[in-house]
Each structure stands twice: as C-alpha cells, then as structure tokens.
N, C-alpha and C positions, 0 to 999 in steps of 0.2 A: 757126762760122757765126754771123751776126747776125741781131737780128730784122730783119724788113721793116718796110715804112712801114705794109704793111697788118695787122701786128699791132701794132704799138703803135697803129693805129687802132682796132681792136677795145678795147684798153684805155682809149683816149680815151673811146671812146661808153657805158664804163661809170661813168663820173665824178661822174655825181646819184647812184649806189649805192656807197654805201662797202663793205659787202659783196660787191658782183660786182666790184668794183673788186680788191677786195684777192684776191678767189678770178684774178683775170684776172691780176693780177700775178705769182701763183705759180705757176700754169697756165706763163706762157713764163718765167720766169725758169728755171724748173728747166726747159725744152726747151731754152736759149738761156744755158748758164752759162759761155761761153766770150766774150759780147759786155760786156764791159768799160764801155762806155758804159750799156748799160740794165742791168746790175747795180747799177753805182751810183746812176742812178736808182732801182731797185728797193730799195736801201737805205737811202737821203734817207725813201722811202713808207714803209719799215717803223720807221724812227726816229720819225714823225712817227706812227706809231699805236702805239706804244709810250710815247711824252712825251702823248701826249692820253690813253691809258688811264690813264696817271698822276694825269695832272689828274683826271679824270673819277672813279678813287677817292676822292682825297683830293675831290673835291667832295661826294661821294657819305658818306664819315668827316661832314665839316661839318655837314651834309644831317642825319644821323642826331643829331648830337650836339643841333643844333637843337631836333629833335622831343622830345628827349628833355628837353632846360631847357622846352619849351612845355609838354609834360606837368606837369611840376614847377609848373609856374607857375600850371597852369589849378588843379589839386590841393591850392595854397595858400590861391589864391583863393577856392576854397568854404569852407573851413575858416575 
C-alpha cells in the first residue's frame, strides 16, 4: 500500500515544526513501509536531521570552547 496525497498532506502542514514534522514522518513511514517512493523521501529527512545534528554539536564544541578562551581572557585581564 502507498501513502495517499492526504497524508503526505498532513505531513506537509507540519513543516514550521521540525518536531511534529519529524514525529508525522515516522508515524506513516512505519504504517507505509512498502511505498518506495516516500521511504526515500522519508530518508533524504532523516539524513538531513542527522548531518544538521552534526553540525549543531560541532557548533555547540566551538560554542563552548569559546566561552571558555573568554573566561581565560576576562581572568587575565584583572590580574
């Protein structure tokens, strides 16, 4: 069985929430795991929240490493 147009609309209308987004996609993918087409859509989505969580640590490593030369720095400065 394949999805309908009227569920990948329901997943459409979830598209400003990355979270009901990503809950709507596994919702049908696992009712609909014989439709070849929105599988691989559905794994295009999951590759791409996978390489952004990536990014998003390693930005988040930088982030911290930052804070921590500022510390150093403010710490110097009084001294």
């Amino acid at each position: 069985m394949v999805a309908s147009h009227y569920v990948i609309e329901k997943i459409l209308e979830k598209w400003t929430d990355l979270r009901d987004l990503k809950n709507e996609f596994e919702k049908f993918s696992k009712r609909y795991p014989d439709d070849i087409e929105f599988q691989r859509i559905y794994n295009e989505f999951k590759d791409y929240l996978r390489i952004n969580t990536e990014r998003l640590e390693r930005i988040r490593s930088e982030l911290e490493v930052l804070e921590k030369n500022r510390k150093t720095e403010v710490s110097n400065t009084l001294l």
